[in-house]
TORTOR-581026 format. One line per 8 residues: number of its first residue (from 1); their letters; for each residue x negated, y, z of N, C-alpha, C, O. Coordinates in steps of 0.2 Angstrom, whole numbers. Example, Ala and Ser with C-alpha at 12.3 -4.5 7.8 and 13.67 -1.06 7.14 Angstrom:
2
1) AS) -66 -28 39 -62 -22 39 -66 -16 39 -71 -17 42; -64 -11 35 -68 -5 36 -64 0 39 -67 6 40
END
This chain:
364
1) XXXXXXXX) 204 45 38 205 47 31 199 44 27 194 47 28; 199 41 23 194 39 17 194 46 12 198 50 11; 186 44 10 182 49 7 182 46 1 181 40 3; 182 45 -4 182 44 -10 178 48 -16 179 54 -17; 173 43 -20 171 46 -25 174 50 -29 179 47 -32; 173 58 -30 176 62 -36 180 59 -41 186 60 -41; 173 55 -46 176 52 -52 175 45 -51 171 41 -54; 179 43 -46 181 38 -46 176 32 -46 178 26 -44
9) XXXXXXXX) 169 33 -48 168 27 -47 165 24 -41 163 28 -37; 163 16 -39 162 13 -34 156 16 -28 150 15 -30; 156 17 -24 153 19 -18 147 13 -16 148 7 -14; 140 15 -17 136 12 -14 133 14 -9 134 20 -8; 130 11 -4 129 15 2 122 12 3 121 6 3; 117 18 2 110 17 3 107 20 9 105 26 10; 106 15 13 102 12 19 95 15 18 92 11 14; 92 21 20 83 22 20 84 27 27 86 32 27
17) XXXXXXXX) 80 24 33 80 24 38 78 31 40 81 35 44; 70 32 36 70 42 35 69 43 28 65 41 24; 75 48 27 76 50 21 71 56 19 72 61 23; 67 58 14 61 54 13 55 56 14 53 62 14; 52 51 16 44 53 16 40 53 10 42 49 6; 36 55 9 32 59 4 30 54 -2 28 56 -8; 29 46 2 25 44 -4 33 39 -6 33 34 -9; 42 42 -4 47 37 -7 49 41 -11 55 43 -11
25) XXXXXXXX) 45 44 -16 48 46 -25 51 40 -28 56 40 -30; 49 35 -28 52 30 -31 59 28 -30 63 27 -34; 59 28 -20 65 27 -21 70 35 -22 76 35 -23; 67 39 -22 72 44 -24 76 44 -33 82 46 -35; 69 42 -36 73 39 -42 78 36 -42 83 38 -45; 77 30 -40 81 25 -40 89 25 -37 93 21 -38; 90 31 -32 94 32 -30 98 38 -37 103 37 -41; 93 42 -37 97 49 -41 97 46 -48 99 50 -52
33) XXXXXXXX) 95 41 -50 98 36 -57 103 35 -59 104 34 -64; 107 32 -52 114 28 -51 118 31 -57 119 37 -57; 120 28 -61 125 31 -66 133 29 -67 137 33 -69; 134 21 -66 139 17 -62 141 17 -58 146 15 -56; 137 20 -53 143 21 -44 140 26 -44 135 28 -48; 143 30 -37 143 36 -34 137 32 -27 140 28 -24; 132 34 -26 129 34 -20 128 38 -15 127 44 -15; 129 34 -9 127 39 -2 124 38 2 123 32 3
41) XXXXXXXX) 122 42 6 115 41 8 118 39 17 123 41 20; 111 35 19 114 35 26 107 34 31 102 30 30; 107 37 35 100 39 37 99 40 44 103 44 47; 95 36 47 93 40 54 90 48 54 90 51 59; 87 49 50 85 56 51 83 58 44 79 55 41; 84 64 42 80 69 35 74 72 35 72 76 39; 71 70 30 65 74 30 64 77 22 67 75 17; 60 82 20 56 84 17 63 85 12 64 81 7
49) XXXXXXXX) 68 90 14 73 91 11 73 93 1 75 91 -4; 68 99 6 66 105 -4 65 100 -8 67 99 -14; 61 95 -4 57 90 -12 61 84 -12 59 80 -16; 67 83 -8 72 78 -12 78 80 -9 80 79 -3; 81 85 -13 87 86 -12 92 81 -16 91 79 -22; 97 81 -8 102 76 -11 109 75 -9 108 73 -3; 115 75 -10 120 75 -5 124 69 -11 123 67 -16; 131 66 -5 131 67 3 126 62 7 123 56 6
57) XXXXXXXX) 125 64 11 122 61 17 123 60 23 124 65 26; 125 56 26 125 55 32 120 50 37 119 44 37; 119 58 43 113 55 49 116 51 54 120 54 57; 114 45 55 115 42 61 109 41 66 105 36 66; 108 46 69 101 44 72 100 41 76 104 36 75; 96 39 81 92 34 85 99 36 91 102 42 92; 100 31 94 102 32 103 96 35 105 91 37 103; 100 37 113 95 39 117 90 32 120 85 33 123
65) XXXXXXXX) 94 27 119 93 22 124 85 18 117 81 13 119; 85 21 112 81 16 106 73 13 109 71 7 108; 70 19 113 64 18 114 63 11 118 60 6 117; 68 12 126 69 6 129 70 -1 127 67 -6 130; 75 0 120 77 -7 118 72 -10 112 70 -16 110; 69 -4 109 64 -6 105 59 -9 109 58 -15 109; 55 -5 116 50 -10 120 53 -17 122 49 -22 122; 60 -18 124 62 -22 129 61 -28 120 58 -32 122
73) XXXXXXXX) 62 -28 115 60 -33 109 55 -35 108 53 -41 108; 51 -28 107 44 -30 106 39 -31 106 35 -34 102; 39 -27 113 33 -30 118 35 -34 123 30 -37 126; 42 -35 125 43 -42 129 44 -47 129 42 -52 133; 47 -45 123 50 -54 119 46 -56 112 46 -61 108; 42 -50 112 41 -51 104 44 -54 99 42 -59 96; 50 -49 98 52 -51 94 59 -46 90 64 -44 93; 58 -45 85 60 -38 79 66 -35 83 71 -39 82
81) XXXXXXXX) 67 -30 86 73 -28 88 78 -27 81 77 -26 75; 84 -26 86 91 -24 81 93 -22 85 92 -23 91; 101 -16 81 104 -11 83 110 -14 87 113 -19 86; 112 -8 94 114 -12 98 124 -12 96 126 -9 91; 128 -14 99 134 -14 97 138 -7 96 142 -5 92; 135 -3 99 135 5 100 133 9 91 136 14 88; 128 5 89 125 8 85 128 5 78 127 9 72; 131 -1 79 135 -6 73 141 -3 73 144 -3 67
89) XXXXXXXX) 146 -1 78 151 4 78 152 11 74 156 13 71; 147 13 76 145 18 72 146 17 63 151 18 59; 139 15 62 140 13 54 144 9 51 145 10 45; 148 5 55 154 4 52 160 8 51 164 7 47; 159 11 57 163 18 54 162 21 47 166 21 43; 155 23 48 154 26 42 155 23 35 157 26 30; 153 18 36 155 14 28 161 15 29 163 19 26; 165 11 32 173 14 29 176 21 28 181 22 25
97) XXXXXXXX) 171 26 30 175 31 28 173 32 22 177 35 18; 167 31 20 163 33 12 169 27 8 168 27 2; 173 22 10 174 17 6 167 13 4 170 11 -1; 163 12 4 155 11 1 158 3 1 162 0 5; 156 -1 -7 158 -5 -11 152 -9 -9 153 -15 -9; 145 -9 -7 139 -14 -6 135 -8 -4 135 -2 -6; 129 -12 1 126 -7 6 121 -11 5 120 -17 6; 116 -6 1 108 -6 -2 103 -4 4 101 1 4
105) XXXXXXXX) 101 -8 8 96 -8 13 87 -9 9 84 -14 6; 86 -4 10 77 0 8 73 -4 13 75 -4 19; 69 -9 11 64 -12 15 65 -17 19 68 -15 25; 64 -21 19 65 -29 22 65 -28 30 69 -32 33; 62 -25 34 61 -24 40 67 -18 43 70 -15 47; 67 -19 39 74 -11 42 81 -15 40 86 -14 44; 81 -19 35 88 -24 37 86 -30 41 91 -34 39; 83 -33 44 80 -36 50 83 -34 55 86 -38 59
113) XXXXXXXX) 83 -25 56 86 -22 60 92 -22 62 94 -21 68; 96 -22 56 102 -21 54 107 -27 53 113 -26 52; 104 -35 53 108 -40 54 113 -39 56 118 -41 54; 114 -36 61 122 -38 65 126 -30 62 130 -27 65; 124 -28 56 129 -25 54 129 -28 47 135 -30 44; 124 -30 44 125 -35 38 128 -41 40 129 -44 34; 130 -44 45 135 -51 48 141 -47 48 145 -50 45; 144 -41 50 150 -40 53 153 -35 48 159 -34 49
121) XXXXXXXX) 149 -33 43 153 -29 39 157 -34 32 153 -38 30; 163 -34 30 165 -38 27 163 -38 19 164 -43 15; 161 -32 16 156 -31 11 149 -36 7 146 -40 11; 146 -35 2 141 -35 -1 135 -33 3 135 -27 2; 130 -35 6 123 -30 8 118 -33 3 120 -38 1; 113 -31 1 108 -31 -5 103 -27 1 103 -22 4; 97 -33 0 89 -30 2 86 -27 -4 86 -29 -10; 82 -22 -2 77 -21 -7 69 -22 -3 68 -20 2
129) XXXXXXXX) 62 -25 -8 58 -27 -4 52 -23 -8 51 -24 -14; 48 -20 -5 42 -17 -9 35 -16 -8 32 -13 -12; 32 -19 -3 26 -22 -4 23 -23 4 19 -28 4; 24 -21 11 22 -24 17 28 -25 18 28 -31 18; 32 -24 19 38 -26 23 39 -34 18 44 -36 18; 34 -37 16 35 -45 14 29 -48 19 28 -54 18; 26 -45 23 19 -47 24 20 -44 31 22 -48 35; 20 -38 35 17 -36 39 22 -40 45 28 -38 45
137) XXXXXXXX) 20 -45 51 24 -48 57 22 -55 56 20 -59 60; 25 -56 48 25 -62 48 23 -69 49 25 -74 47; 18 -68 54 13 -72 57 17 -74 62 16 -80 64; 21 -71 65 24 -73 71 31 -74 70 35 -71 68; 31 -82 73 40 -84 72 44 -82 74 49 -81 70; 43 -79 77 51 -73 79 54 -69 71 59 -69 68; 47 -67 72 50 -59 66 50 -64 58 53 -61 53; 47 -73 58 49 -74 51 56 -78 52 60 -79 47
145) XXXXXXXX) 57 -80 57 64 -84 56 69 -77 58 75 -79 57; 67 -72 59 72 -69 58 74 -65 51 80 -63 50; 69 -65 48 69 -63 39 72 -69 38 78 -68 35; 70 -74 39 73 -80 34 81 -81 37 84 -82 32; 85 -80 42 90 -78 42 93 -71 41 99 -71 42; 91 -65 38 92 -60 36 93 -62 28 99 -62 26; 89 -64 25 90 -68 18 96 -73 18 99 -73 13; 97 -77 21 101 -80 20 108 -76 21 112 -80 19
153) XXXXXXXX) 110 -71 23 114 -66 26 115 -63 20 121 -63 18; 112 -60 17 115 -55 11 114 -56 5 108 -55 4; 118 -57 -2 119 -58 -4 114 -55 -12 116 -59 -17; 110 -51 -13 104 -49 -15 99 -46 -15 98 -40 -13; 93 -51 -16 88 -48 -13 82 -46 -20 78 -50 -23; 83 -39 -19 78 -35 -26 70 -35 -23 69 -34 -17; 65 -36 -29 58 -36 -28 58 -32 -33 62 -30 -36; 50 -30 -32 48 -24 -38 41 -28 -43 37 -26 -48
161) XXXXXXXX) 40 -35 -40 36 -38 -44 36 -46 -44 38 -48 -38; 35 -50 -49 33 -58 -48 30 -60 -43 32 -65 -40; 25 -57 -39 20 -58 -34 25 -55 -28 25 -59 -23; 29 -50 -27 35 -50 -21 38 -55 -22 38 -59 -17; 42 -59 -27 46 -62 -29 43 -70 -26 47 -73 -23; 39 -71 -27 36 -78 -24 34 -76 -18 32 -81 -14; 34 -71 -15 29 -70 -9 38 -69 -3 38 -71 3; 43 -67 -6 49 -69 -3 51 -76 -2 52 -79 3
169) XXXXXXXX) 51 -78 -9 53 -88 -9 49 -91 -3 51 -95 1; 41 -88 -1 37 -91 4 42 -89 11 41 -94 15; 45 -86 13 47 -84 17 55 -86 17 58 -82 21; 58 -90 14 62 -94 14 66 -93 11 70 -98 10; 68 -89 8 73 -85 2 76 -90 -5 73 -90 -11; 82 -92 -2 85 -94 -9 84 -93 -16 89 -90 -19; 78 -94 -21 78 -93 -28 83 -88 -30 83 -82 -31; 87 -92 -30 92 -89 -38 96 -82 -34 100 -79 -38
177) XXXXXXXX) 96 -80 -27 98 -72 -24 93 -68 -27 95 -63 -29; 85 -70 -29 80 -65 -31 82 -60 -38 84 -63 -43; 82 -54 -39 82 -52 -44 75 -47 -46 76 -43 -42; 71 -46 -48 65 -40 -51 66 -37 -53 67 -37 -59; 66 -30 -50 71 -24 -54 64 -18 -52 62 -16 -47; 61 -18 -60 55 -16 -60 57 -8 -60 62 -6 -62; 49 -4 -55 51 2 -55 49 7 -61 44 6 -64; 54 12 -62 56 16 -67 53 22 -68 52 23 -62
185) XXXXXXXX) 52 26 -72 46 28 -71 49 34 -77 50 32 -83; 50 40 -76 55 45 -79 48 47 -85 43 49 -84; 49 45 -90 44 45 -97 42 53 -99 36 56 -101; 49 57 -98 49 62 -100 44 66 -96 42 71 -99; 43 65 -92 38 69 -85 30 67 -88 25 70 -87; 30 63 -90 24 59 -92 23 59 -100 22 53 -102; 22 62 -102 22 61 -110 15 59 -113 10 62 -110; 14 54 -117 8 51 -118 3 54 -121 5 58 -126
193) XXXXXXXX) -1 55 -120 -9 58 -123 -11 55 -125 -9 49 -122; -17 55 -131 -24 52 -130 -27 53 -128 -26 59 -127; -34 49 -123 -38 54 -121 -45 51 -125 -46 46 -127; -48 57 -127 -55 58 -130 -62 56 -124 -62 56 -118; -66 54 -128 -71 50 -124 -76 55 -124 -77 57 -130; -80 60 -117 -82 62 -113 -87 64 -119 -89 60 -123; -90 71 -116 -97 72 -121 -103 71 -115 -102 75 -110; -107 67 -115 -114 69 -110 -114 64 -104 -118 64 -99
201) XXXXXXXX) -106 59 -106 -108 56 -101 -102 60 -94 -102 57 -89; -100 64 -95 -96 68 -90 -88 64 -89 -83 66 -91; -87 58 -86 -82 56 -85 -77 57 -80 -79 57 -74; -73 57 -81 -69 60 -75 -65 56 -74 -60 55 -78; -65 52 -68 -61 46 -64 -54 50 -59 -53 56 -57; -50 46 -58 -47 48 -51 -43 41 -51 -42 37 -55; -40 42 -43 -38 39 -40 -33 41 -35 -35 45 -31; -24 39 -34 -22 42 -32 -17 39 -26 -17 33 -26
209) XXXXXXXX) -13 42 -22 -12 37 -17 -13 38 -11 -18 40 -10; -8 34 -6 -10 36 1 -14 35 4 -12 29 4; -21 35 7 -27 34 9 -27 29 16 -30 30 21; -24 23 12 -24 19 19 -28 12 16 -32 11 11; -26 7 20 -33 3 18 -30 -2 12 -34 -4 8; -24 -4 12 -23 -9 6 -24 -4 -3 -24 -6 -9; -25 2 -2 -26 5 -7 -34 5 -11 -36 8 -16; -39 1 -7 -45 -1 -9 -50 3 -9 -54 1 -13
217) XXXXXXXX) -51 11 -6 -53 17 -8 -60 16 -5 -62 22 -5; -64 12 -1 -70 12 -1 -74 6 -7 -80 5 -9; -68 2 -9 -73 -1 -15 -73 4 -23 -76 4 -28; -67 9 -20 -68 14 -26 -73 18 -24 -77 20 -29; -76 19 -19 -83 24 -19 -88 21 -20 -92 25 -22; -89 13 -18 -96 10 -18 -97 9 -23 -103 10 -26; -89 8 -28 -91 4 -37 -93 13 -40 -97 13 -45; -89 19 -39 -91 24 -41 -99 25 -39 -103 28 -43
225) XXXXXXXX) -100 23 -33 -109 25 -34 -111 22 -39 -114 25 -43; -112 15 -40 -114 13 -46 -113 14 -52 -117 13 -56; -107 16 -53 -105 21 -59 -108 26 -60 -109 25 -67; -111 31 -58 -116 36 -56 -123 34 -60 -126 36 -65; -127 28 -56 -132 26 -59 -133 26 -66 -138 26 -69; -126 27 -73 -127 25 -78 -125 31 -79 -129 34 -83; -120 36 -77 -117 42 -79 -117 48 -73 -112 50 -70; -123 50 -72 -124 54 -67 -119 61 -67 -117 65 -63
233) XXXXXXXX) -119 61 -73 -113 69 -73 -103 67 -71 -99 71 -71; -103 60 -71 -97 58 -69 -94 61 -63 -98 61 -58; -87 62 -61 -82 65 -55 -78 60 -54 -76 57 -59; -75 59 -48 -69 56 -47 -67 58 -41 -69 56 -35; -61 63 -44 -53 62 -39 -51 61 -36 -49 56 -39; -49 60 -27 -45 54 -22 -40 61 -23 -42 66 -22; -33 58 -25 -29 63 -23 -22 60 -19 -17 57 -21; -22 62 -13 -18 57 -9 -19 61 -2 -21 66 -1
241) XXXXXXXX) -16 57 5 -18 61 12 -16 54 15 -13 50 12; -19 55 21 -18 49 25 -25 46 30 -30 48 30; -24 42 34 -29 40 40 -35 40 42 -38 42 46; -36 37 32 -45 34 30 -48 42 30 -54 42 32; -47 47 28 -47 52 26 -54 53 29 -59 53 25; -56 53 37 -62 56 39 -68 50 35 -73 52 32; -67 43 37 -68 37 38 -72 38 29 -77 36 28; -67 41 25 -71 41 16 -73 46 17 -79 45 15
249) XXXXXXXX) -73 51 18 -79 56 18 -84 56 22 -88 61 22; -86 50 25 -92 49 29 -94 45 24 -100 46 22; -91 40 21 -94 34 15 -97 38 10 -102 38 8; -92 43 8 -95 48 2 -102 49 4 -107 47 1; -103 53 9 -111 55 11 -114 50 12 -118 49 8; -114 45 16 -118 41 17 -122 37 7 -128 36 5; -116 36 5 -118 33 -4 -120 40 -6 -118 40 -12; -123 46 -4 -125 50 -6 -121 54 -15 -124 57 -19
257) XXXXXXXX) -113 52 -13 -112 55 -18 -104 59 -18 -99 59 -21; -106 64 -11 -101 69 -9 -100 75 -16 -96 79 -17; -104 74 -17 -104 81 -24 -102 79 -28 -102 83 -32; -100 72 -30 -97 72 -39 -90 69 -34 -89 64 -37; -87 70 -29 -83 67 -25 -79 72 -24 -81 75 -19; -71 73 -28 -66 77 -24 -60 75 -20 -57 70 -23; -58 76 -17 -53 75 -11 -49 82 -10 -49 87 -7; -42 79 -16 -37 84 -15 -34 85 -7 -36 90 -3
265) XXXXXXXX) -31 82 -6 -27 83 1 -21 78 -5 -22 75 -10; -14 80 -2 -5 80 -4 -8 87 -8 -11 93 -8; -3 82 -14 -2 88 -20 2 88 -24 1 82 -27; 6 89 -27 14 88 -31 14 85 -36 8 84 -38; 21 83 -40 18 79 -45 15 84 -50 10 81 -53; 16 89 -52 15 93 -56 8 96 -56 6 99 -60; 4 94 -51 -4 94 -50 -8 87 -52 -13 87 -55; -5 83 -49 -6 77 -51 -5 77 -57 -10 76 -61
273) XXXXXXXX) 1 79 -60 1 73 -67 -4 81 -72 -4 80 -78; -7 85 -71 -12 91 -75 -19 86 -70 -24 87 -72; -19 84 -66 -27 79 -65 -23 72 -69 -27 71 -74; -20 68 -69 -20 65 -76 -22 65 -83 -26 61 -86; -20 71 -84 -22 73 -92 -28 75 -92 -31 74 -97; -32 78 -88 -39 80 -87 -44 73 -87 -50 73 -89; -41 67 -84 -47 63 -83 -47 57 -90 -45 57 -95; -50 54 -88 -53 48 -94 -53 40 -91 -56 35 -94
281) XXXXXXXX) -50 39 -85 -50 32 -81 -46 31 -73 -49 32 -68; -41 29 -73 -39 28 -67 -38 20 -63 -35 15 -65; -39 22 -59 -44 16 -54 -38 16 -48 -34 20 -46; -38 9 -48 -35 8 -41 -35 -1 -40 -32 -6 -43; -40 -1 -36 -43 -7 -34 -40 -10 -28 -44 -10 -23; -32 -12 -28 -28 -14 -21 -30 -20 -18 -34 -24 -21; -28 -22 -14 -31 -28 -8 -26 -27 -3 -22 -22 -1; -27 -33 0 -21 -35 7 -26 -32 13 -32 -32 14
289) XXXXXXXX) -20 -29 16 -23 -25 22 -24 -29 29 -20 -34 29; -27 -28 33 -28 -33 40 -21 -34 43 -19 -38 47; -19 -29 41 -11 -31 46 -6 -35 40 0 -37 41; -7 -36 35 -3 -39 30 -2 -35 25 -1 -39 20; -2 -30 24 1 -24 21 -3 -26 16 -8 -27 16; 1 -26 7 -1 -27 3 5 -24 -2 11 -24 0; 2 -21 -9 5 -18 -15 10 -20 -17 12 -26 -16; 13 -18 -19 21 -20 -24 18 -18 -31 14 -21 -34
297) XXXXXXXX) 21 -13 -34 19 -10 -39 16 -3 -40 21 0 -42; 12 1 -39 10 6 -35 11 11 -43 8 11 -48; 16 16 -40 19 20 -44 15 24 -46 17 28 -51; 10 25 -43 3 31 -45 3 27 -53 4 29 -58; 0 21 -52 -3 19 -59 1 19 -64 -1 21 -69; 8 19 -63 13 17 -68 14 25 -71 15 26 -77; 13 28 -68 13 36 -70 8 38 -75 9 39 -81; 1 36 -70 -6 37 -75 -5 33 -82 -8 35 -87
305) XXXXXXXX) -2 26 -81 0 23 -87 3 25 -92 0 25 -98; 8 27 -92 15 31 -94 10 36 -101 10 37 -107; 6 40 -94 3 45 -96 -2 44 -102 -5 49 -104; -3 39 -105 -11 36 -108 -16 37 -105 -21 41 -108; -16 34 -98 -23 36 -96 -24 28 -93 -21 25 -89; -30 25 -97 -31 18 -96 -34 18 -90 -36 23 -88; -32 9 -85 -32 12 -80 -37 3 -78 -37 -2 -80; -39 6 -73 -44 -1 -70 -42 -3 -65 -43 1 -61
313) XXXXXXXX) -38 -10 -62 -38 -12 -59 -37 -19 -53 -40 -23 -56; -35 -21 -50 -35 -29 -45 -32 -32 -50 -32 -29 -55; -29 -38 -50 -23 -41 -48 -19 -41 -43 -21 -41 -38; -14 -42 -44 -9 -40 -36 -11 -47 -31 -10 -52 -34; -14 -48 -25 -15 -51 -20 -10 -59 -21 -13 -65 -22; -5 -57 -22 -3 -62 -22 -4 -66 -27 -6 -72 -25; -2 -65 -33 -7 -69 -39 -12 -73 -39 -12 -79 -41; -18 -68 -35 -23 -71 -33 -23 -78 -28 -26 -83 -30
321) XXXXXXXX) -21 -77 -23 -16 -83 -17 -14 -87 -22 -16 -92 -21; -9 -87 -27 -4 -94 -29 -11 -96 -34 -11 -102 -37; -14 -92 -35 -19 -98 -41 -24 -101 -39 -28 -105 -42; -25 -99 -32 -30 -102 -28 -37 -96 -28 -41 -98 -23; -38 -91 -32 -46 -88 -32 -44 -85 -24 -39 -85 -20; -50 -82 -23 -51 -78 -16 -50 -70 -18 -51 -68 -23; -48 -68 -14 -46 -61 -14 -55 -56 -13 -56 -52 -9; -59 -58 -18 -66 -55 -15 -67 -48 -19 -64 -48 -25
329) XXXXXXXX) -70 -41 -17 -72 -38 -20 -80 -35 -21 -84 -35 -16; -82 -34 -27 -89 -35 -26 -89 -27 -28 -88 -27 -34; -89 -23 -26 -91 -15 -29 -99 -16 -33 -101 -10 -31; -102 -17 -34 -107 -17 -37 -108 -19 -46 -110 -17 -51; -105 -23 -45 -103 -29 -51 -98 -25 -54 -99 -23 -60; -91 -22 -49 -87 -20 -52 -87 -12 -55 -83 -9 -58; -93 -8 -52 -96 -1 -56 -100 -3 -61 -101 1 -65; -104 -10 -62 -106 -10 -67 -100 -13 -75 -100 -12 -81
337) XXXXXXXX) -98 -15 -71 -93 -18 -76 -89 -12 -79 -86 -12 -84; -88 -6 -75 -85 0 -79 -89 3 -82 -88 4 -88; -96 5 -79 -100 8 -85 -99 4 -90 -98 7 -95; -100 -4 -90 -102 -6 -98 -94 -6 -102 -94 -5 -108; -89 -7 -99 -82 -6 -104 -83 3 -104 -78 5 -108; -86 7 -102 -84 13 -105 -90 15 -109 -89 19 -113; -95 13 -110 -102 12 -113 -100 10 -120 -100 13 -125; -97 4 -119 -93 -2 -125 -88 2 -129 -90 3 -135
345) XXXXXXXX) -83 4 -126 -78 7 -130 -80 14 -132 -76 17 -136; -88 17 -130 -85 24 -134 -91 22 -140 -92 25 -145; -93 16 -138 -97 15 -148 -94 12 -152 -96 11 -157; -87 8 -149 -80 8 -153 -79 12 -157 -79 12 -163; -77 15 -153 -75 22 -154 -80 25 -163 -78 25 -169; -84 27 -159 -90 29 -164 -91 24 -170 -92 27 -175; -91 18 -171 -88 15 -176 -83 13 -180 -83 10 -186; -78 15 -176 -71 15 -180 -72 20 -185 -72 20 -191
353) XXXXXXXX) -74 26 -181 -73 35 -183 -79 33 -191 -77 33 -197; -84 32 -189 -85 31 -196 -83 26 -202 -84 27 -208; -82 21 -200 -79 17 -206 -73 20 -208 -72 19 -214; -68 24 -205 -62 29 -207 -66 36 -211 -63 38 -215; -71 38 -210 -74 43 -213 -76 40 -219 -76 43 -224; -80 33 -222 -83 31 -227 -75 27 -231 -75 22 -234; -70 29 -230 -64 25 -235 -62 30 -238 -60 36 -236; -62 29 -244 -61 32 -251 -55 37 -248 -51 36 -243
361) XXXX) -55 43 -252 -51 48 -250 -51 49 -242 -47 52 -239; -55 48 -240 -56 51 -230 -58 58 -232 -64 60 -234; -53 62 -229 -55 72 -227 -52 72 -232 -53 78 -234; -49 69 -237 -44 74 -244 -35 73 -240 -31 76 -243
END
């Protein structure tokens, strides 16, 4: 018996392998956005319900057999396992019962996995690519000619940047399948402020995000000590969880600057975006991680942006790659260069404010 949407409209069927971990708000958006089809969820396993509820859903979890055939690829053959005929049976059941009209696969490497239901199902499938799964394996023939046949296999392939966008073309991808479907960012949750320039010199930095290494968070504490040198009563925010965790709080002590240095933990949006409006600068100094792992567009900043909170940081990796500079970071150079753009703008500032106070009729 087919399932059919309520009101009638078209069935997408969205592919995200754990339905969600903490840092896919984005894709949660992008799913509970859908306003033209009816979407459904399809998942090896649920997570973190409270904070993304969503129906319907349907779990197809791992075989018993996954551990086995995962090693038997990837440390035998090296090379990306995929789901076995057992597991392609299944999901295609499921798609025909939901009727599901194109099946939206979250992350480049998880439709890798999924080839042989993207060949055998007679529908639409659509990748979506968001910042390591264009980078992390890729070194090894296996796992790229196996992307570059995955790409050739379905029929849209979405980025969330220019720099994904050329970094898929490198990896053999048909041009004119690429679409950019920039991430969206709910305004209303973010309303813009001004923010006023600090009295005393008391600046308040943060930086937000999972605390892993493409997120740059030990050039944010180097360039923050040098920050300090100009503005000793300055604070900055890591608000985020994850590996580096011990590994930064050793850096903070050793830069001798564990005290103007706080470390939320995982905190909600709703604490995040009240340390948004408290601060006066947000930072995120991204870089390509040793396993390839590099940025897409990092939803923290688009938030802090949203929010009017001017924000400091890279250029996306790739960029840097196609125009030829080197990907270097100098923390020193670059806390001096924030003290002086924040040193600069606040006597901007300071003379804007008075040539508006000396214009005929100013305070009537």
């Amino acid at each position: 018996m087919e399932v059919r949407s309520p009101d009638s409209r078209p069935v997408i069927a969205c592919y995200c392998a754990t339905f969600l971990k903490p840092e896919m708000l984005h894709i949660y958006r992008q799913i509970t956005a859908l306003q033209r089809c009816a979407p459904v969820v399809i998942a090896q396993k649920r997570e973190h319900t409270e904070r993304f509820p969503f129906e319907p859903i349907h779990i197809v979890p791992k075989p018993a057999t996954h551990f086995l055939r995962r090693f038997w690829f990837r440390q035998l053959r090296d090379m990306p396992w995929q789901i076995s005929d057992a597991e392609l049976r299944v999901l295609l059941r499921v798609l025909s019962r939901i009727d599901a009209r194109v099946l939206h696969i979250y992350f480049g490497q998880i439709a890798v996995h999924l080839l042989p239901l993207i060949r055998a199902w007679k529908n639409p499938s659509i990748v979506s690519f968001h910042g390591a799964d264009v980078t992390v394996d890729m070194n090894k023939p296996a796992y790229r000619e196996a992307t570059r046949q995955m790409l050739d296999t379905v029929k849209l392939v979405l980025v969330r940047s220019e720099s994904l966008r050329r970094a898929v073309v490198d990896l053999g991808c048909d041009e004119t399948k690429i679409a950019v479907q920039r991430t969206g960012i709910p305004l209303e949750e973010f309303p813009f402020r001004e923010r006023s320039f600090p009295q005393d010199g008391e600046w308040r930095l943060v930086q937000a995000g999972r605390l892993i290494e493409k997120k740059g968070l030990p050039v944010t504490l180097s360039a923050f000590a040098v920050f300090l040198d100009r503005y000793p009563n300055a604070t900055l925010t890591i608000a985020g969880e994850g590996a580096l965790l011990d590994e930064l709080h050793k850096l903070a002590c050793e830069l001798k600057i564990e005290k103007r240095v706080l470390f939320t933990g995982f905190i909600s949006q709703e604490q995040l975006r009240d340390i948004y409006y408290r601060s006066h600068i947000f930072l995120h100094p991204s870089q390509i991680g040793r396993d390839g792992n590099q940025e897409g567009v990092p939803n923290s900043m688009l938030e802090a942006m949203a929010s009017g909170l001017p924000v400091f940081a890279t250029e996306p990796d790739w960029s840097r790659r196609k125009s030829g500079r080197r990907s270097k970071f100098d923390a020193r150079s670059n806390g001096q260069r924030s003290a002086s753009i924040c040193n600069r703008a606040r006597r901007n500032s300071r003379s804007n404010r008075k040539r508006r106070e000396r214009r005929p009729g100013a305070g009537t």
